[in-house]
N, C-alpha and C positions, 0 to 999 in steps of 0.2 A: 544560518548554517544548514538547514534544510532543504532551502533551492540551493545552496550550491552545491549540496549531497545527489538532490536529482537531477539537477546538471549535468554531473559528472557520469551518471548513469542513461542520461538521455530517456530521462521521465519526467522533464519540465512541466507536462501537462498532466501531473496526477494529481485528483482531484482527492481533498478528505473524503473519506467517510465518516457515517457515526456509528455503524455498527461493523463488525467482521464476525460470519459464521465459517465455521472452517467443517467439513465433513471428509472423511476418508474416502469416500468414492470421487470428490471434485480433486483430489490431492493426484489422481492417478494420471491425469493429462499437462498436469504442469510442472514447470521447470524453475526458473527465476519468475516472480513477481513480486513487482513496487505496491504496496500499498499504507496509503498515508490516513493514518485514523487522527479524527477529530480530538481535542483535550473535552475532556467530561467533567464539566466544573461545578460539583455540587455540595 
């Protein structure tokens, strides 16, 4: 369900990560982005 999600968006090649920091100054030059986080199995 998830490659056909980024199929359909034309982000076949996003790759997991394992972590996302998100900060208020990195938010001011973006618009849409994909980003595919890793499952954290602990």
């Amino acid at each position: 369900m998830l490659n056909k999600f980024l199929k359909e968006l034309g982000e076949e090649g996003a790759k997991p990560e394992e972590k996302l920091t998100v900060k208020k100054k990195d938010l001011a030059d973006k618009e849409d982005e994909i980003i595919v986080l890793s499952p954290c199995l602990s």
